[in-house]
N, C-alpha and C positions, 0 to 999 in steps of 0.2 A: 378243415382242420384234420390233420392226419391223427388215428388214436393208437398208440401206446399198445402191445400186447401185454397182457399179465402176465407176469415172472411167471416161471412154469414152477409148481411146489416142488420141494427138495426132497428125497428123500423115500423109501418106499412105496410105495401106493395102498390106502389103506385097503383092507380086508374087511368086506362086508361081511362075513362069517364071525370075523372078531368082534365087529361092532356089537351081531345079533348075543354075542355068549356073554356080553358086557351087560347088556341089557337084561338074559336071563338070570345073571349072576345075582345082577339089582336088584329085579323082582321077587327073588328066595332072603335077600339078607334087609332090605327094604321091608318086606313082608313079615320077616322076623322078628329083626332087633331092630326096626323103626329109621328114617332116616336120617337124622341127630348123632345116633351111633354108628353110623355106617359110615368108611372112608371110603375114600378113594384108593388106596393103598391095600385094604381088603377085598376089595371090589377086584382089583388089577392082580391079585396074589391069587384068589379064589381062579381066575381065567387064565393065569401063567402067562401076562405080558408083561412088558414094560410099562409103569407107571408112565412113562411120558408118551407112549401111545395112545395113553386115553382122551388126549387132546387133538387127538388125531380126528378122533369122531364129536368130542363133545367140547364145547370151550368153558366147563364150570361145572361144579356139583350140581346147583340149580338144572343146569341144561340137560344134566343127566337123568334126575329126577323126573323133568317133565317128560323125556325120551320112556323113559320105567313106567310111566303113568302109560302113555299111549300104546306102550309096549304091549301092558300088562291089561289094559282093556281090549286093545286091538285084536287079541289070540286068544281071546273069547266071543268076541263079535258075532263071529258065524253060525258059530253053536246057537248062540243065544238065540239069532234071528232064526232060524232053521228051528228051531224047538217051540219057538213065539210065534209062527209065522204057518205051521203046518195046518194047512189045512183037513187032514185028515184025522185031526181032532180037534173036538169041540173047544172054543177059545178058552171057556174055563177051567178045563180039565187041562191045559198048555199053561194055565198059569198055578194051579194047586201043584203040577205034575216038578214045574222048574222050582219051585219052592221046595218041596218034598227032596228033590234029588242033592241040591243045597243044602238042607239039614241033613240029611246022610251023613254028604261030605264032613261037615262040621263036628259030626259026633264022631264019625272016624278016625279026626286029629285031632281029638279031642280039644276042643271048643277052642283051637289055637288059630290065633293072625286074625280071624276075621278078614274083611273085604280091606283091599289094598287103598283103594278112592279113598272110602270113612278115614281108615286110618292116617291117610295124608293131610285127609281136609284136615284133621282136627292139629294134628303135628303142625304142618307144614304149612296150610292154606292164608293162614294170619302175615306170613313173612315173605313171600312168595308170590307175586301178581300172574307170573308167568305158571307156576305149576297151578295156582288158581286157578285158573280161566281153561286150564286144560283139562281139570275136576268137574269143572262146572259145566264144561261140555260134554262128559263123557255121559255126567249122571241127565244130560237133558236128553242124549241117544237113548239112554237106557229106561229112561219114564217113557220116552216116544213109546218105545215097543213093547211097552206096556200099558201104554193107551190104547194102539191101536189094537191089543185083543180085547181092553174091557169095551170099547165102542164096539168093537163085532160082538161081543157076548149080548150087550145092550138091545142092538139091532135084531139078535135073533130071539132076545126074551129072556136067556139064561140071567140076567142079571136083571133086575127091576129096579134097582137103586134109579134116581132120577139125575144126580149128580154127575156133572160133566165127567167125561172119562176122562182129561187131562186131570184134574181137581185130583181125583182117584185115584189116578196112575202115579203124583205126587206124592200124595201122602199114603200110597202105598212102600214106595221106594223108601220113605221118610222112616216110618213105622219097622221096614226091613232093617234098617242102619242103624237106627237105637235098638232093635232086638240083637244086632250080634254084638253093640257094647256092653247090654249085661251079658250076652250070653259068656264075653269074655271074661268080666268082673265075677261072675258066680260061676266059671269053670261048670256050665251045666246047659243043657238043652229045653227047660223051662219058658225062657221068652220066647224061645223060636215057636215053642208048643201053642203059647199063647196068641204071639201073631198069627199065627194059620187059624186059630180058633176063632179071631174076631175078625179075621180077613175071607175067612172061605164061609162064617155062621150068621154074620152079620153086616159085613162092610157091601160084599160082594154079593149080593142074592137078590 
């Protein structure tokens, strides 16, 4: 059976560069004014295309979002693992150290947006299978490399806790994401004070 060539697409070829500026556009107005209020129409104005170009790269809001998701975890990745990962400091002092440099940031913008994930999951994650499951996997990279520094800490003594480091590395992540909803709701650096106090005086030792 002879097969058929696919029609060849009409029309310019998209730009990968446009794609990436749609996506950082997402991330800053996503981040901001939340996904609900965010068009397509702003999205495509903020980046000076054509609104019909955005279907060039994405076939839906939704599709857009989950793109914004991966986007927005992916171009932190590195950092994270590189800072979680260094051996040249001790695993706990890698995790008080990424905690600390995060609350900086936070009081800097002043206690605004908080983590993009949280903010989706609770928005977006009920209505959404597809941007779900893309939340779901970001925050289970993100426990991972947080396991594996509390199991090194474990291993070398720094922490004595008995409890599985996955267990820890959970309701570490857990504990982070409800501290930046009040941190958001009280416009103040209080919870975060308090998660490092029962994570670095108590949880972790």
């Amino acid at each position: 059976m002879e097969l058929q060539a696919t029609p060849a697409r009409r029309g310019p070829k998209p730009n990968p560069h446009t794609r990436d500026n749609l996506l950082r556009a997402g991330v800053q107005m996503l981040h901001g004014a939340g996904y609900s209020a965010t068009g397509i129409k702003e999205i495509v104005d903020a980046v000076k295309v054509p609104k019909g170009s955005f279907y060039n790269y994405f076939d839906s809001k939704e599709d857009f979002g989950r793109a914004v998701v991966d986007f927005y975890f992916d171009s932190t990745l590195d950092s994270l693992r590189a800072l979680l990962t260094n051996e040249k400091v001790p695993p706990l002092e890698r995790l008080h150290g990424y905690f600390d440099e995060r609350i900086q940031g936070f009081v800097q913008g002043d206690y605004a947006r908080g983590c993009l994930l949280g903010n989706m999951s609770l928005e977006v994650a009920d209505h959404s299978a597809a941007i779900r499951e893309r939340l779901a996997m970001h925050f289970k990279t993100w426990s991972g490399l947080f396991e594996d520094c509390i199991a090194e800490a474990q291993a070398t003594g720094a922490i004595r806790n008995p409890q599985p480091a996955s267990l820890l590395a959970q309701f570490l992540l857990n504990s982070w994401e409800g501290a930046l909803l009040r941190m958001r709701a009280e416009k103040s650096d209080t919870s975060l004070k308090q998660f490092t106090e029962v994570t670095f005086g108590s949880l972790l030792v």
